[in-house]
C-alpha positions in Angstrom: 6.0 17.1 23.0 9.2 15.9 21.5 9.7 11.7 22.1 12.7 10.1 22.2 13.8 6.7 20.9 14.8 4.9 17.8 12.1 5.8 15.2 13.0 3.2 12.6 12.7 0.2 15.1 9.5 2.0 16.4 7.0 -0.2 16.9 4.3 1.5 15.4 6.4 2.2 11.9 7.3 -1.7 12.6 3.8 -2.4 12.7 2.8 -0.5 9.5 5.5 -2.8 7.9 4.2 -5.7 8.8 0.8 -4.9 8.2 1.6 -3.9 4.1 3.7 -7.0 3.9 1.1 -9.5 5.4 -1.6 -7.8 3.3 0.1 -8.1 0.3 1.6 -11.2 0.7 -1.2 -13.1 2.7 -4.8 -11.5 2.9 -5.4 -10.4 -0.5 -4.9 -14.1 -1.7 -6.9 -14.8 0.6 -9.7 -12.7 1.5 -10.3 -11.8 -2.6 -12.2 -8.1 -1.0 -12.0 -4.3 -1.2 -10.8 -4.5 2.2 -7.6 -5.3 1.3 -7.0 -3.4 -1.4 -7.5 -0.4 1.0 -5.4 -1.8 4.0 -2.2 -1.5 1.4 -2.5 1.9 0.7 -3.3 2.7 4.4 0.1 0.9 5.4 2.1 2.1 3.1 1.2 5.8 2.8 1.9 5.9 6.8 5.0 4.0 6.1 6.4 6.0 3.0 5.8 9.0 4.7 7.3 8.1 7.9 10.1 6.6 6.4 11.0 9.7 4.4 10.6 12.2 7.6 13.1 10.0 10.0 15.5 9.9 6.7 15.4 13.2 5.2 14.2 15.5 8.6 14.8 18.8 7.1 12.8 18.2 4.0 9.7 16.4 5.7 7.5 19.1 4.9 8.5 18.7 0.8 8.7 15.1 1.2 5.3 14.7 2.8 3.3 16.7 0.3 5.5 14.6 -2.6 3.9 11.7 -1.3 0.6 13.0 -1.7 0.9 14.2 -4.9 2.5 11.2 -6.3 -0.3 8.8 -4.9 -3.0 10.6 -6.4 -0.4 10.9 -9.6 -0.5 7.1 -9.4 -4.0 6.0 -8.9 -5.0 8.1 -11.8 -4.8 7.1 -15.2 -1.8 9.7 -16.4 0.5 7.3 -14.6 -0.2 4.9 -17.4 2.9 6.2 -19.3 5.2 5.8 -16.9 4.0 2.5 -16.0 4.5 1.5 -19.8 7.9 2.9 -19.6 9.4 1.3 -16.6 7.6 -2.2 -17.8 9.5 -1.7 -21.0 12.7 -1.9 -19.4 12.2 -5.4 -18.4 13.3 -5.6 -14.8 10.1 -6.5 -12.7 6.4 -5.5 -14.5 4.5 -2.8 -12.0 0.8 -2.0 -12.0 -1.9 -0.5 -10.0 -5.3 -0.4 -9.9 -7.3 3.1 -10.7 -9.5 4.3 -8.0 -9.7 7.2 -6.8 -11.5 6.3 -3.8 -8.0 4.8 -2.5 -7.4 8.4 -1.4 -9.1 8.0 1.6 -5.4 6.6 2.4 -4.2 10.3 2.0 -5.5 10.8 5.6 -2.3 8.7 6.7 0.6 11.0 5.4 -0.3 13.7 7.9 -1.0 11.2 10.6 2.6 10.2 9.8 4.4 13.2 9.4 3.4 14.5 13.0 4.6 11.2 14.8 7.7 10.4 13.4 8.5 14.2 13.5 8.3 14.1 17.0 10.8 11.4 17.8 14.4 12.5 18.4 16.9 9.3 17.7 18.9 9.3 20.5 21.1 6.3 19.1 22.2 5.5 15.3 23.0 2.1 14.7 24.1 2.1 11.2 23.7 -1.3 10.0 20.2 -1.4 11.3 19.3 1.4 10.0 20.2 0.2 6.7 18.4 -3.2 7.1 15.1 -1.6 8.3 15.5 0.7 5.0 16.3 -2.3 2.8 13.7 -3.9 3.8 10.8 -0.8 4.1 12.0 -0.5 -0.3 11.5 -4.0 -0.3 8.0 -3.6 0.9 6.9 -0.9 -0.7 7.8 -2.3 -4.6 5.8 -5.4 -3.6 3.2 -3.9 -3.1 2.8 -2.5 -6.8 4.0 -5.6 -8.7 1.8 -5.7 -11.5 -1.4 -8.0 -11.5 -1.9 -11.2 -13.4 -3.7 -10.8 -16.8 -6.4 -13.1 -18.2 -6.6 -13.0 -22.2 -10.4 -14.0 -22.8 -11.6 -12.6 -26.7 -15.1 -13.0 -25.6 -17.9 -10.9 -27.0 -21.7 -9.9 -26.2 -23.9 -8.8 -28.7 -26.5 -6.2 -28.2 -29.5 -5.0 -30.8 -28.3 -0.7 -30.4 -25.8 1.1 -32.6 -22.5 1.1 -31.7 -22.9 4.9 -30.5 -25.3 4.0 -27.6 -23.6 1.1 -26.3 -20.2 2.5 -26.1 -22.3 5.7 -24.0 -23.9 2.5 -21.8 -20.6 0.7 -21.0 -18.5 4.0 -20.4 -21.7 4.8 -17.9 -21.4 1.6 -16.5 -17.9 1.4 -15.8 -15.8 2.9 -12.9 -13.4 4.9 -15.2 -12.5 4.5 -19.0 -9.5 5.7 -21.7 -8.9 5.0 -25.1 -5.9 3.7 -26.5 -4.2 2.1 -29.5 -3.1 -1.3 -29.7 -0.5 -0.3 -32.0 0.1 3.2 -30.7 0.0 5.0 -34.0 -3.5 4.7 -34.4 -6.6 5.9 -33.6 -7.9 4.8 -30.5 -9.5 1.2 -30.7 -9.5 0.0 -27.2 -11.3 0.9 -24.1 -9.6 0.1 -21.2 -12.7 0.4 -18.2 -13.3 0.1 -14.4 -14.4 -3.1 -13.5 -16.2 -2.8 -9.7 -16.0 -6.0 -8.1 -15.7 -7.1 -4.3 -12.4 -8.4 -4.3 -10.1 -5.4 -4.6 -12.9 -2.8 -5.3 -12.0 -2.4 -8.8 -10.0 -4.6 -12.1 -9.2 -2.7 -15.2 -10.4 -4.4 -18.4 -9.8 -3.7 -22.2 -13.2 -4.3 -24.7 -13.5 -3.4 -27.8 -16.6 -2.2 -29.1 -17.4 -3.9 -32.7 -20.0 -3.2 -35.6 -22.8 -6.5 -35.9 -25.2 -7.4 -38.2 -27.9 -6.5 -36.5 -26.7 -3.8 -33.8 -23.3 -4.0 -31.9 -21.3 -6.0 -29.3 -18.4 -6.1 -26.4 -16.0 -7.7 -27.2 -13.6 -8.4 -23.9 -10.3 -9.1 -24.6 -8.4 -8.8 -21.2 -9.1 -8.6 -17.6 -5.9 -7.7 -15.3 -6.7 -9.1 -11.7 -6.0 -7.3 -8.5 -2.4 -6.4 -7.8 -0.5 -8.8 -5.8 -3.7 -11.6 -6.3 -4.0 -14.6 -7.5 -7.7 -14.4 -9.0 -8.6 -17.5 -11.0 -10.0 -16.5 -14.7 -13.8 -17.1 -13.3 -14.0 -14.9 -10.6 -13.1 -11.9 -13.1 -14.6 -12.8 -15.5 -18.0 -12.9 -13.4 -17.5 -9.6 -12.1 -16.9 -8.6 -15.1 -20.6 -9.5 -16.4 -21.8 -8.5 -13.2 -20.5 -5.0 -13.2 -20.6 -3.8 -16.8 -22.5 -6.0 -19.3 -25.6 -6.4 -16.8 -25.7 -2.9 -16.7 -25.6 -1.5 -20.1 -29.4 -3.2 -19.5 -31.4 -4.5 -21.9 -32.0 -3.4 -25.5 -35.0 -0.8 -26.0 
């Protein structure tokens, strides 16, 4: 059954809104948990996707399964490029963290798309129209400004070759690519997974080096949860926690 009303003042698109604004701007400074990290893309999913139905009507169906696809585009690690690329232009830095777990959000598009299908404006208001709009964009690039980054050029040494510890810490990590630090040459970096309680995961870039008597991690940067304000500590803790107490002892 059809609805009628305004669907951008709606209270429950309204309260989506205000839920991905007060998450990003308030509770993840605060609460420092998975939790939060999950309520974004919750919120916004249901709002992008509800936004783009009541806008564009007659391409819902395309728009709606865009959205999908570009989430799980985004919270993967082939999104890295484009990332680069829009960072390089120097307007505002974006980032994201990746876990794929986040698509458990993907359960909000269709929720979406069936509500705000079934509400028929029955008045256009252009100018508020436009703010609500205005505002939604505003929203939704907050919540994928990029995360602060902590330079740290800390090592831990281990007794294994090199070979074995690098199979430990990609084992121990939540996901892990190789990249260049100069971009011409062969992969020297690992950028890895970090779990920690605070956003459910921080990506962090090692190196693994040669030593005298085995090998060792050296960390050089830990990039905090997008939209916190974690303290150098906290990550760095988690860090240990979740990757150097689990490549485990030497044999």
């Amino acid at each position: 059954m059809n609805e009628t009303g305004r669907p951008l003042t709606s209270p429950v698109y309204l309260s989506a809104l205000t839920l991905l604004v007060a998450n990003d701007w308030l509770l993840k400074s605060a609460l420092h948990n998975g939790l939060t990290g999950k309520l974004s893309d919750l919120a916004g999913l249901f709002a992008v996707t509800w936004l783009g139905v009541v806008v564009l009507p007659r391409w819902r169906w395309l728009l709606s399964g865009t959205v999908a696809i570009a989430f799980v585009y985004w919270k993967s690690p082939y999104s890295d490029a484009l990332i680069a690329a829009w960072n390089g232009l120097n307007l505002f830095p974006i980032g994201r963290v990746v876990d794929f777990s986040d698509c458990v959000a993907l359960a909000m598009v269709p929720v979406a798309h069936v509500h705000a299908s079934r509400i028929r404006e029955t008045v256009r208001r252009p100018i508020t129209r436009c703010a609500v709009i205005a505002i939604s964009l505003l929203a939704f690039t907050g919540t994928s400004l990029a995360p602060e980054e902590h330079e740290y050029n800390r090592t831990y040494s281990f007794s294994i070759p090199s070979g074995e510890l690098r199979r430990r810490l990609i084992a121990a990590a939540l996901y892990c690519r190789e990249s260049s630090p100069m971009g011409i040459l062969a992969p020297e970096e690992l950028h890895i997974g970090v779990p920690t309680e605070m956003c459910g995961a921080v990506t962090a870039i090692v190196r693994i080096e040669e030593a005298p008597k085995g090998a060792k991690v050296r960390l050089i940067q830990i990039s905090g949860c997008p939209g916190g304000t974690e303290e150098r500590a906290p990550l760095l803790e988690a860090f240990e926690a979740g990757i150097i107490e689990k490549i485990g002892p030497d044999p």
